[in-house]
Biopython code that builds the backbone (N, CA, C, O; Angstrom):
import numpy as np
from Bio.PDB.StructureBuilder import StructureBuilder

atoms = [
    (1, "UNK", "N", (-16.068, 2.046, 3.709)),
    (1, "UNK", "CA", (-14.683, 1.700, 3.453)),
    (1, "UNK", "C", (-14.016, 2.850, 2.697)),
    (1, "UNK", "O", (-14.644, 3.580, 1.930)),
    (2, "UNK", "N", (-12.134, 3.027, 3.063)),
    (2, "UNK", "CA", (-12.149, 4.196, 2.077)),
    (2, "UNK", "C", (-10.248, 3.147, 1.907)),
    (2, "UNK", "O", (-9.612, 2.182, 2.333)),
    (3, "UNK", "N", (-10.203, 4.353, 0.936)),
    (3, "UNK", "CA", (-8.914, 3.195, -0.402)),
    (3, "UNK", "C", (-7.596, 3.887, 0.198)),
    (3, "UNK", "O", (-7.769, 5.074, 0.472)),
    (4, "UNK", "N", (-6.677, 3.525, 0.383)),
    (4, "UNK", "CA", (-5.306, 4.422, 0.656)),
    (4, "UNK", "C", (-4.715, 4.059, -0.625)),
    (4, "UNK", "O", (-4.470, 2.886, -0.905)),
    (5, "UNK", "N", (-4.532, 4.817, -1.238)),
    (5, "UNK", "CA", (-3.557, 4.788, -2.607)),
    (5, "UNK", "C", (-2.157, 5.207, -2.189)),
    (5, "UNK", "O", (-1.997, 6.228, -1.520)),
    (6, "UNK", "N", (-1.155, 4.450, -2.563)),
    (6, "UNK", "CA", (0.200, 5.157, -2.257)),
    (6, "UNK", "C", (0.919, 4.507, -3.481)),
    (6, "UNK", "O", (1.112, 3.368, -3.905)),
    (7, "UNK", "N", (1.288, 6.073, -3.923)),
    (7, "UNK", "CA", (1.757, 5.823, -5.404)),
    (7, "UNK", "C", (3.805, 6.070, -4.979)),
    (7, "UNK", "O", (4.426, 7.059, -4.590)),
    (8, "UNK", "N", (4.198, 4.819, -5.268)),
    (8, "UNK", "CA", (5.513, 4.629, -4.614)),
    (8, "UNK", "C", (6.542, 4.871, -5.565)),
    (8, "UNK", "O", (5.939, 5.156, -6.600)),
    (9, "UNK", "N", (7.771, 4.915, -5.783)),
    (9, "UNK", "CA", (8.744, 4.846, -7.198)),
    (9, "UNK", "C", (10.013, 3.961, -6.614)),
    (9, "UNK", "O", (10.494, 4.041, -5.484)),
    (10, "UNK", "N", (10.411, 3.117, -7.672)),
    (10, "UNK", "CA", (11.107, 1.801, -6.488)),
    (10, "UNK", "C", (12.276, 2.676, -8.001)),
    (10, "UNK", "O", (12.050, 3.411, -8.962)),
    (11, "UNK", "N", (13.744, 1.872, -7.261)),
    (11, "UNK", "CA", (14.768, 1.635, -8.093)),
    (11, "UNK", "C", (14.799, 0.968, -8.424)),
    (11, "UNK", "O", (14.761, -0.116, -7.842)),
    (12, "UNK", "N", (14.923, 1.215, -9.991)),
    (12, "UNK", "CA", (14.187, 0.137, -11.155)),
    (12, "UNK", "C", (15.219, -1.285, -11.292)),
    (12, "UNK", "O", (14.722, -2.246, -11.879)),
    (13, "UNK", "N", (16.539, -1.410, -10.796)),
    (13, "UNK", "CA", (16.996, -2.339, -10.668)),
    (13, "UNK", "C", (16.438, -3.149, -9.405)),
    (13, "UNK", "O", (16.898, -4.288, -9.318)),
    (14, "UNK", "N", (15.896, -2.923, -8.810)),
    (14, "UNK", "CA", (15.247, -3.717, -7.313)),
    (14, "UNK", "C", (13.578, -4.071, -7.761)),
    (14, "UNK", "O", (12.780, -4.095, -6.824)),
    (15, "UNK", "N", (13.255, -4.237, -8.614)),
    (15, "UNK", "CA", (11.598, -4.027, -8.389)),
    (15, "UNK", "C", (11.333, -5.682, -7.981)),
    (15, "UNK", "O", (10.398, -6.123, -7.313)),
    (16, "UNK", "N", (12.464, -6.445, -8.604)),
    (16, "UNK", "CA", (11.744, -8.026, -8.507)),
    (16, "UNK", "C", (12.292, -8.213, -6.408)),
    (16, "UNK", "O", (11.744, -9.062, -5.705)),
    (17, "UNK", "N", (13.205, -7.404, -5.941)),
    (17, "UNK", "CA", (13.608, -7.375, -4.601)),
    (17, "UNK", "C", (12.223, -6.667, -4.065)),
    (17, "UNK", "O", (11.557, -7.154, -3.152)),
    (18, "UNK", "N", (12.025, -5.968, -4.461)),
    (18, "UNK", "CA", (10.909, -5.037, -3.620)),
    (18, "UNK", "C", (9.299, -5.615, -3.590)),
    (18, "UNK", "O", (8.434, -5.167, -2.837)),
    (19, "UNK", "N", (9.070, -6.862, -4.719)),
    (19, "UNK", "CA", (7.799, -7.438, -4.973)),
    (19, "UNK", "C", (7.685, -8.129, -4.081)),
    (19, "UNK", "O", (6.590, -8.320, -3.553)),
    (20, "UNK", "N", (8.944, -8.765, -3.619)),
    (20, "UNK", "CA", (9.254, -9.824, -3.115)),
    (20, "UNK", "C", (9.246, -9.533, -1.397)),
    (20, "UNK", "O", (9.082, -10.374, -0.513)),
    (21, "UNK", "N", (9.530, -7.746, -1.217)),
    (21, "UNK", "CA", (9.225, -7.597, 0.376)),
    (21, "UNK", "C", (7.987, -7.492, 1.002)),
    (21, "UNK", "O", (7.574, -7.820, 2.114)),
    (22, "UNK", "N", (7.227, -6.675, -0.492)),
    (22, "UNK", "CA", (5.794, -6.346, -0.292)),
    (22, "UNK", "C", (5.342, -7.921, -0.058)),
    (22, "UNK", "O", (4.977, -8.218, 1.079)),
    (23, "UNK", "N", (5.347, -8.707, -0.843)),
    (23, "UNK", "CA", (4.950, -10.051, -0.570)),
    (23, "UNK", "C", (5.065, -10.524, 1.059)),
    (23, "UNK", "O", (4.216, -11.035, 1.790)),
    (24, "UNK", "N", (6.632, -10.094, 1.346)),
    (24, "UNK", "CA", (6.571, -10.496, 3.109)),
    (24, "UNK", "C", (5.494, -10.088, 4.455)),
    (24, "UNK", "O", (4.982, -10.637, 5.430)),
    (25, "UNK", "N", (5.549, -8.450, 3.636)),
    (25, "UNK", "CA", (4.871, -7.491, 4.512)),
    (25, "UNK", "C", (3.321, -7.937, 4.363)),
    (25, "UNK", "O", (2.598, -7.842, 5.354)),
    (26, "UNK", "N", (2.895, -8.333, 3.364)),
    (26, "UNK", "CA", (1.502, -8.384, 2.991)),
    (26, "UNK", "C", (0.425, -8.783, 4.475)),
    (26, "UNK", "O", (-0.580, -8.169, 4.834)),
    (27, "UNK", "N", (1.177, -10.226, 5.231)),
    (27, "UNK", "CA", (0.962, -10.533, 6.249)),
    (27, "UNK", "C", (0.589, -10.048, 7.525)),
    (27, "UNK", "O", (-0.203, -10.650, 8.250)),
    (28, "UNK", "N", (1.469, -8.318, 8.002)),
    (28, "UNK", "CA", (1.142, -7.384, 8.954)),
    (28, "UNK", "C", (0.223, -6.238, 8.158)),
    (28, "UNK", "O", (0.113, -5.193, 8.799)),
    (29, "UNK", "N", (-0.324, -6.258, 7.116)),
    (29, "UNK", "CA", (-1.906, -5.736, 6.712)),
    (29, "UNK", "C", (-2.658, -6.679, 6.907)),
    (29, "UNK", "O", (-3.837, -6.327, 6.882)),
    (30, "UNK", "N", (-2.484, -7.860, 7.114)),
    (30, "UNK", "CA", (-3.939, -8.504, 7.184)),
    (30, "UNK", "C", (-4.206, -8.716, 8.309)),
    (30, "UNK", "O", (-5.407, -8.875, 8.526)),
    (31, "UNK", "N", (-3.177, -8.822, 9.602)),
    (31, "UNK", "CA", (-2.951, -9.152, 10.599)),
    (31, "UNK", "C", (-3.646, -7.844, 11.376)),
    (31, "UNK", "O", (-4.130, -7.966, 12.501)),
    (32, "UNK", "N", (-3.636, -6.312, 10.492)),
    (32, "UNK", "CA", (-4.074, -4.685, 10.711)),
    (32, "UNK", "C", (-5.428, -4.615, 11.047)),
    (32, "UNK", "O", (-6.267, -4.919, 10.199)),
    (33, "UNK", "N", (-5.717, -4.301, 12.027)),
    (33, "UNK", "CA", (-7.226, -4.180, 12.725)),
    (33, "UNK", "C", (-7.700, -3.018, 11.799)),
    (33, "UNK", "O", (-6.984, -2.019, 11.862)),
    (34, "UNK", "N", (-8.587, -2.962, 11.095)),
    (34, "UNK", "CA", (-9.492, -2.256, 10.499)),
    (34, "UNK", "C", (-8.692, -2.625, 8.879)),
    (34, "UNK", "O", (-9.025, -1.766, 8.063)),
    (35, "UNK", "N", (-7.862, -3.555, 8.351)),
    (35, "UNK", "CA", (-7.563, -3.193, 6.991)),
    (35, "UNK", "C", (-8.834, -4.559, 6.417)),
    (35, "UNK", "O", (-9.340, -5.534, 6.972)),
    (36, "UNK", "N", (-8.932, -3.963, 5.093)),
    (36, "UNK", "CA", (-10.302, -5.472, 4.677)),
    (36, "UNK", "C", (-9.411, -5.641, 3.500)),
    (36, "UNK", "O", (-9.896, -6.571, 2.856)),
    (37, "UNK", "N", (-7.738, -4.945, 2.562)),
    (37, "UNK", "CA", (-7.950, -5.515, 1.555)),
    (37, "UNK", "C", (-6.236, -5.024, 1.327)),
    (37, "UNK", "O", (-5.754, -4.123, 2.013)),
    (38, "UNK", "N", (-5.584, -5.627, 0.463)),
    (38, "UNK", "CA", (-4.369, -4.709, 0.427)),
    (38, "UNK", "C", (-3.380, -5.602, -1.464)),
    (38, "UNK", "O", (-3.295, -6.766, -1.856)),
    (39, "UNK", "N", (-2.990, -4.570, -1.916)),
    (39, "UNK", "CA", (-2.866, -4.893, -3.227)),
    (39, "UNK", "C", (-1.614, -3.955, -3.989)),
    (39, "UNK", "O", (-1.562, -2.742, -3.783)),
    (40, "UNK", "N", (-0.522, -4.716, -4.976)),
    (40, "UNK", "CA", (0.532, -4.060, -5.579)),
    (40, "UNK", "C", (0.387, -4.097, -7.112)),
    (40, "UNK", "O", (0.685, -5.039, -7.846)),
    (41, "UNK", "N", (-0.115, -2.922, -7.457)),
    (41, "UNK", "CA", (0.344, -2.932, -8.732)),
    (41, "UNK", "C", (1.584, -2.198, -9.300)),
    (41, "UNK", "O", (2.168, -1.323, -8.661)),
    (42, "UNK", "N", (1.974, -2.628, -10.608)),
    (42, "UNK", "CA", (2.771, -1.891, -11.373)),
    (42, "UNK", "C", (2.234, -1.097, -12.917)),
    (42, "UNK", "O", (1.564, -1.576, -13.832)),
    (43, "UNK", "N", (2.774, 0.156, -12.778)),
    (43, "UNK", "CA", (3.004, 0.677, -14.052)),
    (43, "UNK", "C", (3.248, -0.016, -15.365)),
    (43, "UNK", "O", (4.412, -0.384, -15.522)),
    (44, "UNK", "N", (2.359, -0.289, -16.395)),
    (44, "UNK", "CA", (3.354, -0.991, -17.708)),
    (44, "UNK", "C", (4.529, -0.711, -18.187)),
    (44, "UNK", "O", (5.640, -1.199, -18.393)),
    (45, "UNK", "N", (3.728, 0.524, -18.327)),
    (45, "UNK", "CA", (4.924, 1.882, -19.361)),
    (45, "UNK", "C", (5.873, 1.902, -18.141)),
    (45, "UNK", "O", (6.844, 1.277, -18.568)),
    (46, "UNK", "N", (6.085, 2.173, -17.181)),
    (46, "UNK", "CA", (7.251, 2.535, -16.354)),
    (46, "UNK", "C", (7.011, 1.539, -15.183)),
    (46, "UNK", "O", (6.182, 1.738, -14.295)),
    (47, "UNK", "N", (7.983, 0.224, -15.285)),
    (47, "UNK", "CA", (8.103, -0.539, -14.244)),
    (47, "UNK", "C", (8.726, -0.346, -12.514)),
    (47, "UNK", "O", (8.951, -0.957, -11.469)),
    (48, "UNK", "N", (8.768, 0.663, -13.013)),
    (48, "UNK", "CA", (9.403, 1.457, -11.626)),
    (48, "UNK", "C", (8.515, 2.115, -10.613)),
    (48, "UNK", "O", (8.750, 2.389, -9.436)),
    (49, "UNK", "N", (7.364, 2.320, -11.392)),
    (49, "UNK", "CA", (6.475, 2.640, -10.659)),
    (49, "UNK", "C", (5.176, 1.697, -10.203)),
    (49, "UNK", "O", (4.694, 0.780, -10.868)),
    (50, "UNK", "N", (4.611, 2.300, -8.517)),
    (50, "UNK", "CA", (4.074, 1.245, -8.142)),
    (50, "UNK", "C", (2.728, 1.890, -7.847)),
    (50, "UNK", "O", (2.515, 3.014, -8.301)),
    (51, "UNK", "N", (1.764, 1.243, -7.093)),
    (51, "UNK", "CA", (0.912, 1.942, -6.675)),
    (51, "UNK", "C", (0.388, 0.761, -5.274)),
    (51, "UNK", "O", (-0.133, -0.306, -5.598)),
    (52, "UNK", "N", (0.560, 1.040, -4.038)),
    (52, "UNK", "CA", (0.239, 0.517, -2.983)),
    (52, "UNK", "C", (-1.585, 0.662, -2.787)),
    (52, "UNK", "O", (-1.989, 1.790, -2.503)),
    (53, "UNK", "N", (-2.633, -0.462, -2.940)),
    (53, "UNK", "CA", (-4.127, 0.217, -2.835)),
    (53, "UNK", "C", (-4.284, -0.873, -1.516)),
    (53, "UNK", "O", (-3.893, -2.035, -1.617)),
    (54, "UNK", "N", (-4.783, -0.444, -0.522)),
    (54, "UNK", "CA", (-5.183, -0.887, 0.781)),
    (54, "UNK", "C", (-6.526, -0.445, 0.611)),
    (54, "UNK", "O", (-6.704, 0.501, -0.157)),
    (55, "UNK", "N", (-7.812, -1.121, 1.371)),
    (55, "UNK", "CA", (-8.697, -1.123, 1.470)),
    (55, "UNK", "C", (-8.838, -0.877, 2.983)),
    (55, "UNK", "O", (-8.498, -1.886, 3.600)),
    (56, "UNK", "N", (-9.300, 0.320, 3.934)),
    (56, "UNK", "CA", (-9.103, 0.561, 5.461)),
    (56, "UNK", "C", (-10.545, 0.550, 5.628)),
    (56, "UNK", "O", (-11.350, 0.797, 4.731)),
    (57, "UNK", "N", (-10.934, 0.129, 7.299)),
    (57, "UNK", "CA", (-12.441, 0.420, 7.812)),
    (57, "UNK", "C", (-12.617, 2.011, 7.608)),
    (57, "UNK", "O", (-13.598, 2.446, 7.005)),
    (58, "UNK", "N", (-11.680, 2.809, 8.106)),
    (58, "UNK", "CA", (-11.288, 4.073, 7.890)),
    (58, "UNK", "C", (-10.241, 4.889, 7.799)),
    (58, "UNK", "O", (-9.291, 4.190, 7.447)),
    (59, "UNK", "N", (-9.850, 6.184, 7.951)),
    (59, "UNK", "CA", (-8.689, 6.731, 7.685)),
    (59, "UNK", "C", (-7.803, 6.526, 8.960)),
    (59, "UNK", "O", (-6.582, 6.371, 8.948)),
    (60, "UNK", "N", (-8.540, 6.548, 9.960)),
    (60, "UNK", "CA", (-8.081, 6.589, 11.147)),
    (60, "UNK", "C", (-7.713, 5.145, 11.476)),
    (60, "UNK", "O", (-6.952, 4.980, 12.429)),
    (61, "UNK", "N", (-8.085, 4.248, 10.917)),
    (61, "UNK", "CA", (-7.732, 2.937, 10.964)),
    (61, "UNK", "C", (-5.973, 2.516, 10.384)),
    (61, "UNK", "O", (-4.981, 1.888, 10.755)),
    (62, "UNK", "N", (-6.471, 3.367, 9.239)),
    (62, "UNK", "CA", (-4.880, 3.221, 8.660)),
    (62, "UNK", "C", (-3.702, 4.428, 9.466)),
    (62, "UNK", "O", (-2.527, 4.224, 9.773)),
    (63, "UNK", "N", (-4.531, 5.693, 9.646)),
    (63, "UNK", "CA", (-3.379, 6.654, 10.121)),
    (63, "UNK", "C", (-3.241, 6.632, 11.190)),
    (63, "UNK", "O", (-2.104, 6.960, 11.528)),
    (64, "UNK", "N", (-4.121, 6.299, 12.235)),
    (64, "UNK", "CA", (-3.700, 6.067, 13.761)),
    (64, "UNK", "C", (-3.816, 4.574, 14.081)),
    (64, "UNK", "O", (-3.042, 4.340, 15.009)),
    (65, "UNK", "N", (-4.365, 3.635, 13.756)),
    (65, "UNK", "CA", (-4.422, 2.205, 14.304)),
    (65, "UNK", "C", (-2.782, 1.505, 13.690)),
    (65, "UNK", "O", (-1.979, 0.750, 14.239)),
    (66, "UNK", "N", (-2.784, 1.873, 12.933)),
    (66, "UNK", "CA", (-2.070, 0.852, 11.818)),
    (66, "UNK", "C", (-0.551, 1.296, 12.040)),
    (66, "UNK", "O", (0.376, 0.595, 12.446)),
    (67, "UNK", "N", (-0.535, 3.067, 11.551)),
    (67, "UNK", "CA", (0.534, 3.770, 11.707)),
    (67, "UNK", "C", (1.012, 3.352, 13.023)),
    (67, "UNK", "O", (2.215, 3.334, 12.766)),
    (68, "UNK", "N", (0.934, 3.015, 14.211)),
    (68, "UNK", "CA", (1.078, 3.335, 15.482)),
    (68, "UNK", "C", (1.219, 1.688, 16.170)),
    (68, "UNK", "O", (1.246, 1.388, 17.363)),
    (69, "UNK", "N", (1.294, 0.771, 14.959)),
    (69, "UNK", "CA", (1.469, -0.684, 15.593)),
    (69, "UNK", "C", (3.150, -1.032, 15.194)),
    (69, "UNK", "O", (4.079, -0.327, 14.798)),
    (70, "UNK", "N", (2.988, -2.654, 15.556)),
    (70, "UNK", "CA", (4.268, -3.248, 15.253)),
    (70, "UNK", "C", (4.745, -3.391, 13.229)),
    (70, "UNK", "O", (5.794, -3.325, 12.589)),
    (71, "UNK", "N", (3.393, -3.588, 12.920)),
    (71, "UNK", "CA", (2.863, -4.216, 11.390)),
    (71, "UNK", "C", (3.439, -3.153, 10.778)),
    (71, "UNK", "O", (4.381, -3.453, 10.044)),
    (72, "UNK", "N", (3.057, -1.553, 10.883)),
    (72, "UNK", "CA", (3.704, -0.573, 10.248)),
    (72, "UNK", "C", (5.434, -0.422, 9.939)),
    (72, "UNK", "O", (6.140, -0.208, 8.954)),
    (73, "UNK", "N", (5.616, -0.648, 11.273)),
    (73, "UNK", "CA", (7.065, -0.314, 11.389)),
    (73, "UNK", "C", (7.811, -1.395, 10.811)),
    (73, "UNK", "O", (8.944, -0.965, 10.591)),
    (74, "UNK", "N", (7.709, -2.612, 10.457)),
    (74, "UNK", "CA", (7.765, -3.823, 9.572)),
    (74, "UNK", "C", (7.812, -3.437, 8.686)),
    (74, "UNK", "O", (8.858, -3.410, 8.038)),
    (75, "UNK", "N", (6.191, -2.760, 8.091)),
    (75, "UNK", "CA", (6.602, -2.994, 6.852)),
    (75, "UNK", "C", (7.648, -1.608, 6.130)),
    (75, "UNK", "O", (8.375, -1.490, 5.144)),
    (76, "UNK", "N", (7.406, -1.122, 6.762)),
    (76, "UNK", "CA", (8.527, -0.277, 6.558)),
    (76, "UNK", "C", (10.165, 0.073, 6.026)),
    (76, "UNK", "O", (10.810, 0.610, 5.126)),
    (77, "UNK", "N", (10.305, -0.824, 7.585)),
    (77, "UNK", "CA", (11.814, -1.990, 7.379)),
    (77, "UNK", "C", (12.006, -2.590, 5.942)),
    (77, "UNK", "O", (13.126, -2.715, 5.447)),
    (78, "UNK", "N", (10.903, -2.938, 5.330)),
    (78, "UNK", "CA", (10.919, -4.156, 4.587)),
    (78, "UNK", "C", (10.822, -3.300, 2.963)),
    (78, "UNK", "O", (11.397, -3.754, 1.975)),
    (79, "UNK", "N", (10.091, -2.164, 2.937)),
    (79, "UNK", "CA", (9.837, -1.412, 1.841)),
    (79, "UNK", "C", (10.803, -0.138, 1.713)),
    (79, "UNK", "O", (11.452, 0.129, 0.702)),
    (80, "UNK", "N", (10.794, 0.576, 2.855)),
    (80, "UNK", "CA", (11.563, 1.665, 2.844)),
    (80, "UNK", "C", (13.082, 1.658, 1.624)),
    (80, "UNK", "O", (13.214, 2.274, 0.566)),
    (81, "UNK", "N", (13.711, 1.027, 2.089)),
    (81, "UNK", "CA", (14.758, 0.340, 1.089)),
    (81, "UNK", "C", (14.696, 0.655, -0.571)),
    (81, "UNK", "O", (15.580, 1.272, -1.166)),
    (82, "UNK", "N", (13.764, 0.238, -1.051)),
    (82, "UNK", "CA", (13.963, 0.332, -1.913)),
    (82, "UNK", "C", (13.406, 1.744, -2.963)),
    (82, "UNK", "O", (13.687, 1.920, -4.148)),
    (83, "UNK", "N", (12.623, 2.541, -2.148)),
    (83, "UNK", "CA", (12.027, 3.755, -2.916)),
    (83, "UNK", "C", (13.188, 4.868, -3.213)),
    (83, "UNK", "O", (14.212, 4.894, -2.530)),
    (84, "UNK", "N", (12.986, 5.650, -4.128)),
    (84, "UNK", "CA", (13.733, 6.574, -4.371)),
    (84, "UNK", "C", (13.213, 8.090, -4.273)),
    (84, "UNK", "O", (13.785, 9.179, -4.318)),
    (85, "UNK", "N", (12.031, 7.731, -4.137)),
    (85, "UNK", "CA", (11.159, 8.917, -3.798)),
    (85, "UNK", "C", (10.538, 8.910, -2.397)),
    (85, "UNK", "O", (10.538, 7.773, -1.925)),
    (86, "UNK", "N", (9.997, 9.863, -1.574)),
    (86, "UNK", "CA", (9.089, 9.639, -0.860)),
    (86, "UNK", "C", (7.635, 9.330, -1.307)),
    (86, "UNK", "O", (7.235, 9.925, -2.308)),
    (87, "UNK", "N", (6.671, 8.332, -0.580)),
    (87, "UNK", "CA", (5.673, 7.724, -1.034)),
    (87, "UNK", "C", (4.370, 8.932, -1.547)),
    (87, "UNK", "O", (4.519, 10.147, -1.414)),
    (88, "UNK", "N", (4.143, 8.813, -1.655)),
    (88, "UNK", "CA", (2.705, 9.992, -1.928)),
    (88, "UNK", "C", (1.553, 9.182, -1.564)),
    (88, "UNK", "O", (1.287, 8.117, -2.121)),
    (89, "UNK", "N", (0.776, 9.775, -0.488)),
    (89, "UNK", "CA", (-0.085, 8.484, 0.059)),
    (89, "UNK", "C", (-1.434, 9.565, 0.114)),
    (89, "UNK", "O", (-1.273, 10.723, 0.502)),
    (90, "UNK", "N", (-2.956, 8.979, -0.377)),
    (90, "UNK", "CA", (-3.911, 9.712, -0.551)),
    (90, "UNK", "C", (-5.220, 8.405, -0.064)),
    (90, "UNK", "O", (-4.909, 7.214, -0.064)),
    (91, "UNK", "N", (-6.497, 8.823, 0.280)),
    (91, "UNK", "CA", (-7.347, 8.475, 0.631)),
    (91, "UNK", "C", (-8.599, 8.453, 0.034)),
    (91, "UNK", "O", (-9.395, 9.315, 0.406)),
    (92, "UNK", "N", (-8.958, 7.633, -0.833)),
    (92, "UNK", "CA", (-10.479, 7.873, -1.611)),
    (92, "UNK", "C", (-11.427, 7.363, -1.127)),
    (92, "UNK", "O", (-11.407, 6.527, -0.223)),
    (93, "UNK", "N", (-12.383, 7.812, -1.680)),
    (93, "UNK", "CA", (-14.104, 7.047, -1.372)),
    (93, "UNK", "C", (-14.634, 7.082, -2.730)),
    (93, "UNK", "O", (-14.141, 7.586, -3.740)),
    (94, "UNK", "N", (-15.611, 6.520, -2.585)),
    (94, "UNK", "CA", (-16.310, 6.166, -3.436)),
    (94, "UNK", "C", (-17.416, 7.469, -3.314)),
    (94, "UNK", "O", (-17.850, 8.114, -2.359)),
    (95, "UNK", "N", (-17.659, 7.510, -4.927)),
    (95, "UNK", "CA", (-18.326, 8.834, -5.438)),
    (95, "UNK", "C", (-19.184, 8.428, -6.532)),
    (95, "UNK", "O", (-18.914, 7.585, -7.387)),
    (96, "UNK", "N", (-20.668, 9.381, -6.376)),
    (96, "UNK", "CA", (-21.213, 9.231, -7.579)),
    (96, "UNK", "C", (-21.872, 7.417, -7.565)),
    (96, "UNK", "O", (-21.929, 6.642, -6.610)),
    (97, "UNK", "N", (-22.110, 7.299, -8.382)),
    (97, "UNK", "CA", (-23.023, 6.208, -8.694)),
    (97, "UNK", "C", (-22.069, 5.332, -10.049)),
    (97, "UNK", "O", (-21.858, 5.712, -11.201)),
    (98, "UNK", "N", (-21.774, 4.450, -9.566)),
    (98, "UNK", "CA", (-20.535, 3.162, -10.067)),
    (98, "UNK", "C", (-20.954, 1.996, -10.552)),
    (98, "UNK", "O", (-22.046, 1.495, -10.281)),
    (99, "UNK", "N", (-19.958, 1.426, -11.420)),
    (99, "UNK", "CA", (-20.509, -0.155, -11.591)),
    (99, "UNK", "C", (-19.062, -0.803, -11.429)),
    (99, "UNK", "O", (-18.058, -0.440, -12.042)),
    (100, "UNK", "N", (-19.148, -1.922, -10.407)),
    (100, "UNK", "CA", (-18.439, -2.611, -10.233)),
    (100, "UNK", "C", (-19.131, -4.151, -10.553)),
    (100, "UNK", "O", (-20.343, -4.282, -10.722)),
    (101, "UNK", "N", (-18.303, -5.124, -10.601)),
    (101, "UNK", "CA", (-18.219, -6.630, -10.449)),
    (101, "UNK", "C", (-18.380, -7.063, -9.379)),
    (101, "UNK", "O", (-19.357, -7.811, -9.335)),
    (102, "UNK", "N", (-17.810, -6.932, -8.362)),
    (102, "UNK", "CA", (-17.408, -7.126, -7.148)),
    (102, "UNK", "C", (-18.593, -7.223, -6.364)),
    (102, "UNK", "O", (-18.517, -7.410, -5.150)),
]
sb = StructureBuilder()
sb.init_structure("model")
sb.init_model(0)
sb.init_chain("A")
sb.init_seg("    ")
for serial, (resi, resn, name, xyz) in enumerate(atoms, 1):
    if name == "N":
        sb.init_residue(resn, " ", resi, " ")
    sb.init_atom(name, np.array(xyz, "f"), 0.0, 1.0, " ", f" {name:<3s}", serial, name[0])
structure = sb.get_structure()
């Protein structure tokens, strides 16, 4: 499995509008052939900032399966709106030897 991080910046008067789209959209990630997990956090210190963490089978799952459906272009519609930045979107794995809960 690998993580898509997309660290987003909403206009800080919209964030309770923009929780509220991610909430809509949430539905065409799960609906996403290869996604296993998808999640919004916020910044404390700066509520304006977000961080999009998806859980993909792979990269290619998210950059060609996903990118290239109906679900993308949705959520798009639905998020685009409210950023003020362009997204910054990155791909991790797991490294090294970890302790999780999970």
């Amino acid at each position: 499995m690998i993580t898509e991080v997309a660290h987003l910046t909403i206009d800080p008067a919209r964030t309770a509008e923009f929780e509220a789209a991610v909430a809509s959209a949430a539905k065409h990630f799960a609906a996403a052939e290869g996604c296993q997990s998808m999640r919004l956090e916020r910044v404390i210190e700066d509520p304006a900032q977000y961080r999009l963490v998806v859980g993909w089978d792979s990269v290619e799952a998210h950059m060609v399966t996903f990118r290239e459906s109906p679900g993308f272009t949705r959520w798009r519609e639905l998020a685009a709106p409210f950023f003020v930045a362009p997204p910054v979107v990155e791909h991790w794995e797991l490294a090294g030897d970890h302790y999780s809960s999970e």
